[in-house]
C-alpha positions in Angstrom: 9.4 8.1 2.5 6.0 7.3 3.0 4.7 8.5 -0.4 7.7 6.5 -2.1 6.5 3.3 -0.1 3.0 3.5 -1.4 4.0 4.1 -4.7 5.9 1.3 -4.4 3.1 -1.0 -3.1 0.7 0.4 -5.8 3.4 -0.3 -8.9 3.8 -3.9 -7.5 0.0 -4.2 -7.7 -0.5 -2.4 -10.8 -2.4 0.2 -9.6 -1.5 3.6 -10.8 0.3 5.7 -7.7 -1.0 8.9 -8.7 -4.0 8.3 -8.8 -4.8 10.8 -6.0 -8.7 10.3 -6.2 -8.3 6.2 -4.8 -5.8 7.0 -2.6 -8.4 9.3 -1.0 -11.2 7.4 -1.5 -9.0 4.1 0.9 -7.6 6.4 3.2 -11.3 7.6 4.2 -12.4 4.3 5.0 -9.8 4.0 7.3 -10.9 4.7 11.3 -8.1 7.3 12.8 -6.4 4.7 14.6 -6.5 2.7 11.3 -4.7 5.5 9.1 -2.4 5.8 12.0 -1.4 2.7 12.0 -0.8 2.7 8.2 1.2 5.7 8.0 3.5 4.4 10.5 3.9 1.5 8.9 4.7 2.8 5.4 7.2 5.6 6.9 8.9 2.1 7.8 10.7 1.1 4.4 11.7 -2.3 5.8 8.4 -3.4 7.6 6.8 -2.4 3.7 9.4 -4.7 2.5 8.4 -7.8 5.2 5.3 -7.1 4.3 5.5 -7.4 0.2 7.4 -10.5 1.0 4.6 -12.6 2.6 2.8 -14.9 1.0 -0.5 -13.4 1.3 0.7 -9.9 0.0 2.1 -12.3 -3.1 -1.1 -13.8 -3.8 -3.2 -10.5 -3.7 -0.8 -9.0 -5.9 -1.1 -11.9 -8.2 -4.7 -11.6 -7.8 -5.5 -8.0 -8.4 -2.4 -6.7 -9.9 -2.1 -6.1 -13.5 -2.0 -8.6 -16.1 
């Protein structure tokens, strides 16, 4: 669930979900509390889907998604 949540995320933004090298790069900038938190989050298919809704997930992926 959590991998299909993130690919999710990453296809709305136009970022390429397989890329395994950026996905490893964000998750080590994360503290442990941090990744915690964010694999809780995305094991939660309807707290992703909140989340996608909000404006401010809208505007970044208008922002930085692909054109």
């Amino acid at each position: 669930m959590l991998n299909r949540n993130l690919e999710e995320i990453a296809k709305k933004a136009g970022v390429n979900p397989n890329d395994e090298q950026l996905k490893q790069q964000l998750l080590s900038s994360l503290s442990k509390e941090d990744k915690e938190k964010l694999v809780k989050l995305l094991s939660n298919r309807q707290a992703v889907d909140e989340i996608l809704k909000t404006p401010q997930a809208q505007e970044l992926i208008r922002k930085y998604g692909k054109k």
